[in-house]
C-alpha positions as CSV (number, residue, x, y, z in Angstrom):
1,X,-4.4,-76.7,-64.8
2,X,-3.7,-75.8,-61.2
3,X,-0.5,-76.3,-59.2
4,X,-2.0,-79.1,-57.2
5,X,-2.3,-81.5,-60.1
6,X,0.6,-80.9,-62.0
7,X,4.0,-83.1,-62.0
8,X,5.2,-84.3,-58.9
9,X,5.5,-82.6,-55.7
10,X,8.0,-81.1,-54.3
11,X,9.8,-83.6,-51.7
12,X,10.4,-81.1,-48.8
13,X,6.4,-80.1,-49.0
14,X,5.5,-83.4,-49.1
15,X,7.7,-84.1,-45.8
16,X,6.0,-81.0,-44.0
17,X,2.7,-81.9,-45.1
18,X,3.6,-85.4,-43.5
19,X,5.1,-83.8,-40.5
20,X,1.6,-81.6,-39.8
21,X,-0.3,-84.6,-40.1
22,X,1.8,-86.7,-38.2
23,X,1.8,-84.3,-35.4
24,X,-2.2,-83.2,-35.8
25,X,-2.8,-87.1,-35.3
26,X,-0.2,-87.8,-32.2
27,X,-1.8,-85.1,-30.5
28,X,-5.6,-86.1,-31.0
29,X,-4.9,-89.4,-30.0
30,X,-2.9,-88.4,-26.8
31,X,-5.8,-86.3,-26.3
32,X,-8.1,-88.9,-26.6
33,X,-6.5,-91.7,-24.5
34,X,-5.7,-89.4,-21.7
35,X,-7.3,-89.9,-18.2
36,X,-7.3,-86.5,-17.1
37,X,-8.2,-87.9,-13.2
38,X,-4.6,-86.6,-12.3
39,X,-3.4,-83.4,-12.5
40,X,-0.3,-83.6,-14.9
41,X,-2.8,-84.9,-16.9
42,X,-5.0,-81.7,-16.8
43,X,-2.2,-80.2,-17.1
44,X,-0.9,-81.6,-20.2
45,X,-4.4,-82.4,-21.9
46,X,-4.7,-78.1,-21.7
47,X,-1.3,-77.7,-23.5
48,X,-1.9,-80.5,-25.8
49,X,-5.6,-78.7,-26.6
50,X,-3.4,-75.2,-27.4
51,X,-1.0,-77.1,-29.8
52,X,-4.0,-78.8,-31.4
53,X,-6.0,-75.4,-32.0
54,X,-2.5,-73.9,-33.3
55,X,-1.8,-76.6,-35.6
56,X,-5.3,-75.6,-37.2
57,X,-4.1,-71.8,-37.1
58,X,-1.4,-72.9,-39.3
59,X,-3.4,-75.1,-41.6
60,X,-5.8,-72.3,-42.1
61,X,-3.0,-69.6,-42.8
62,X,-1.4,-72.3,-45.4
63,X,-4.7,-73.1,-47.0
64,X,-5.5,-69.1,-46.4
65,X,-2.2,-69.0,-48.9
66,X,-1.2,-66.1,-46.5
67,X,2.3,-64.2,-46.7
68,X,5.3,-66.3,-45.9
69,X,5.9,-64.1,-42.7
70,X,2.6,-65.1,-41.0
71,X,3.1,-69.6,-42.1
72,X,6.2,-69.0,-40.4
73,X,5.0,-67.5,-37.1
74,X,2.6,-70.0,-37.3
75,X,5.0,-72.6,-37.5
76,X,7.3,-71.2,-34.6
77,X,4.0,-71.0,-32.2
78,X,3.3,-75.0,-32.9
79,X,6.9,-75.2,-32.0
80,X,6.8,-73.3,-29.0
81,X,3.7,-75.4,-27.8
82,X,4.7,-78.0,-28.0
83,X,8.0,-77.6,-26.3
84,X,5.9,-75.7,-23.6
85,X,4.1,-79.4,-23.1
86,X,6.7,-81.3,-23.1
87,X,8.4,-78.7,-20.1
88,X,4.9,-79.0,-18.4
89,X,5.7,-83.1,-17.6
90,X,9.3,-81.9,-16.2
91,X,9.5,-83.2,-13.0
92,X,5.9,-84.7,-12.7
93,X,5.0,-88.4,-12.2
94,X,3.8,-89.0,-15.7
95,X,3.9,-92.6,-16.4
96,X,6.7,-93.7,-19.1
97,X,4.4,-93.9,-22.3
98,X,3.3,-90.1,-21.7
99,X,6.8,-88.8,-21.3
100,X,7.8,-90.5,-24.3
101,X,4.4,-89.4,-26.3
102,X,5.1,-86.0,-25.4
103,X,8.7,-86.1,-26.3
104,X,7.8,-87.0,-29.8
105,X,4.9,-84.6,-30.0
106,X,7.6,-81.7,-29.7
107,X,10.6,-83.4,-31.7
108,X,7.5,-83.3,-34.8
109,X,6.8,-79.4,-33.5
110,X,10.6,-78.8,-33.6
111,X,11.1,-80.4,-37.3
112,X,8.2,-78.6,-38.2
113,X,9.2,-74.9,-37.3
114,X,13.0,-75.7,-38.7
115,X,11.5,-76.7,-42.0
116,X,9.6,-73.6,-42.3
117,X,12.8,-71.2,-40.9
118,X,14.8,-73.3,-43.8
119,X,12.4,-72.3,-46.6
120,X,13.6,-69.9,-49.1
C-alpha cells in the first residue's frame, strides 16, 4: 500500500498543498482577466507569467520527490516572485482590485516559502 492512500494526511501538507493550489489558481485567473492595454499591466502580467512557471518548477521538484534542499529553493523562488510583483505595482496607477489581487498573490507566496523553511 503506498503512502498516498494510507490513514489520514498529515494537516500541515494538506495546508501547503492548499496553499499551492490556492496560489497556482489566483494567479491564472489574474492572468486571465487582465487587460494588458496599459503598461503596469504588461508589467505585472510578465511577473505574474514567472511566478506561474515557478509554481510548476516546484510542483515538478515535489512530484520529482527531489532532495529537501532543492523543494525548498523552490519554495523561496515562488516567494521571491511574488513579492517582486507585488513591488512591480508600487507606485503605479493600478486600479484597487489589482493592488489588492496582487497583495494576496504574495501573502499565499510568503505562507508558502515559511511553511517549507518551518519543515523539519
Amino acid at each position: 500500500m503506498s503512502k498516498a492512500t494510507e490513514g489520514p494526511a498529515d494537516p500541515k501538507r494538506v495546508a501547503v498543498a492548499k496553499t499551492i493550489n490556492d496560489l497556482d489558481d489566483l494567479v491564472r485567473l489574474i492572468l486571465k482577466g487582465l487587460a494588458r492595454t496599459k503598461p503596469w499591466q504588461r508589467q505585472l502580467a510578465a511577473r505574474l507569467g514567472d511566478v506561474d512557471r515557478l509554481v510548476q518548477v516546484m510542483r515538478l521538484t515535489i512530484a520529482m520527490e527531489k532532495p529537501d534542499a532543492q523543494i525548498v529553493a523552490a519554495a523561496e523562488d515562488v516567494g521571491s516572485a511574488c513579492r517582486r510583483a507585488a513591488a512591480s505595482l508600487a507606485g503605479s496607477r493600478a486600479d484597487y482590485p489589482s493592488l489588492q489581487a496582487v497583495a494576496l498573490v504574495s501573502d499565499l507566496g510568503e505562507k508558502l516559502r515559511a511553511a517549507f523553511i518551518e519543515q523539519p
